[in-house]
C-alpha positions in Angstrom: -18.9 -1.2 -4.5 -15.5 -1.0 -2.6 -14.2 1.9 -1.0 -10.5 2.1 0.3 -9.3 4.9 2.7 -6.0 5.1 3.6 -5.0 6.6 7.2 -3.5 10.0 7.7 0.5 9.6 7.3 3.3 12.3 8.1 6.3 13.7 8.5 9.0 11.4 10.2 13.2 12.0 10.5 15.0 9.6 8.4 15.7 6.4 9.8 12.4 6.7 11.3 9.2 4.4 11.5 5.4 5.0 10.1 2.4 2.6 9.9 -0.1 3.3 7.2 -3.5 0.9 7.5 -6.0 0.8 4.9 -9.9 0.0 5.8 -11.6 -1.5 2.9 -15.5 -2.1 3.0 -17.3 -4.3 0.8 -16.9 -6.1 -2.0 -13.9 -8.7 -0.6 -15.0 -11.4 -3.6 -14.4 -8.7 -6.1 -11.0 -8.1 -5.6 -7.9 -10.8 -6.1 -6.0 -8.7 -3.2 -4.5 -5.4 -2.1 -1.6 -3.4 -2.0 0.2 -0.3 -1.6 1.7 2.0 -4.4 2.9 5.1 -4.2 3.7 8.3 -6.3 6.3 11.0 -5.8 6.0 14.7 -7.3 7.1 14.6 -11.1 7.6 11.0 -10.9 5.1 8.1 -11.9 3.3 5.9 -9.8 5.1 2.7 -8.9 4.3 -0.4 -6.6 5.3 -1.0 -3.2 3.7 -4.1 -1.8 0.7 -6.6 -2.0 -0.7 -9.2 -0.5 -3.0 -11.9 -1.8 -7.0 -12.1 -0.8 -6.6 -14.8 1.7 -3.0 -13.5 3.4 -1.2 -16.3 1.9 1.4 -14.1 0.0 2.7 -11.1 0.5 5.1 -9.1 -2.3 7.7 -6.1 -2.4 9.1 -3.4 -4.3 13.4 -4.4 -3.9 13.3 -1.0 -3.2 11.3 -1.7 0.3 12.1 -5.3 1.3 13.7 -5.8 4.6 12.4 -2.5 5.6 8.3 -2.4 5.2 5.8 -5.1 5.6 2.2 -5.6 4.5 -0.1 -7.6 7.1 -3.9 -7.8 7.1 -6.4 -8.2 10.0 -8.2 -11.2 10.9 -11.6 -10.2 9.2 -9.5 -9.4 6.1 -11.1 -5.8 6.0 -8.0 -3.5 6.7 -4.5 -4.1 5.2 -1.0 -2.3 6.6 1.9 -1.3 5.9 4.9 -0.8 8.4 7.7 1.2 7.4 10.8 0.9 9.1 14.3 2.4 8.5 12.9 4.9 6.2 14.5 7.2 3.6 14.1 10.4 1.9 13.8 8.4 -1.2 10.1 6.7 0.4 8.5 10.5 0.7 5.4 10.0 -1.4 1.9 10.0 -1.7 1.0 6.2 -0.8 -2.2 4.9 -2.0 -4.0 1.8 -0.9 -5.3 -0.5 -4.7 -7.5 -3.4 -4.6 -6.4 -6.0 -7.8 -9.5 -6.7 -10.0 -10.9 -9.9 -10.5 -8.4 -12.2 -12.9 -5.4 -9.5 -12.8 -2.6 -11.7 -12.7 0.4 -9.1 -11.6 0.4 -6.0 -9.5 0.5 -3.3 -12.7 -1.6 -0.1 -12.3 -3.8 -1.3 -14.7 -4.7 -4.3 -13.0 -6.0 -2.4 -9.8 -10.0 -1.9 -9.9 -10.1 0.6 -6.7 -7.7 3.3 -5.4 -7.9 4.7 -2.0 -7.3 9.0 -2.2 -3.8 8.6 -1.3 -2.0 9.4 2.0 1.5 12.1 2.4 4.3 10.8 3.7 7.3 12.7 4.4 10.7 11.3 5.3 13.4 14.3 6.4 16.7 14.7 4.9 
C-alpha cells in the first residue's frame, strides 16, 4: 500500500516563492514514478511535473518550466516541488500522484495513488 501526503501550502504575493514536498511510504517497486498535478476551482485537473523512479528524468507542464522544479531525496521517499516566480494563474489545489506500474505517460489515469491535495494561493 502507498500512501502520499503532501505538505501544508499557502498564500504567497505574486512573484513569490513556495516549496511543496511530498512523503511517500511504501510500496517504491509499485510505482513507475511521481509527480505533481494540480486542480483549480471549476477547472479540471491537469499535470505539473514528474520525475521518473530512479531521478533520472524529470518533466514539466510549459506552463511551469523555468519557474518550478521537481527533486527527490536521496532515499527516494519524498519528492518536491519548488515554485519560483509564481502567478495568480498557479493558485490551486496541488496533489502529489504516484504512476502505476507500466503507465507510460503522465495522464490522470495512469496515476495509481493521489496524495489529499494541498492549497496554494498566489495573490493578485
Amino acid at each position: 500500500q502507498v500512501q502520499l501526503v503532501e505538505s501544508e501550502g499557502g498564500l504567497v504575493q505574486t512573484g513569490g516563492s513556495l516549496r511543496l514536498s511530498c512523503a511517500r511510504s511504501g510500496g517504491i517497486f509499485s510505482v513507475s514514478g511521481m509527480g505533481w498535478f494540480r486542480q483549480a476551482p471549476g477547472k479540471e485537473r491537469e499535470f505539473v511535473a514528474a520525475i521518473s523512479r530512479s531521478g533520472g528524468s524529470t518533466y514539466y507542464a510549459d506552463s511551469v518550466k523555468g519557474r518550478f522544479t521537481i527533486s527527490r531525496d536521496n532515499a527516494k521517499s519524498t519528492i518536491y516541488l519548488q515554485m519560483n516566480s509564481l502567478k495568480p494563474e498557479d493558485t490551486a489545489v496541488y496533489y502529489c500522484a504516484a504512476r502505476r506500474l507500466g503507465a507510460t505517460s503522465w495522464d490522470i489515469d495512469g496515476m495509481a495513488y493521489w496524495g489529499n491535495g494541498t492549497p496554494v494561493t498566489v495573490s493578485s
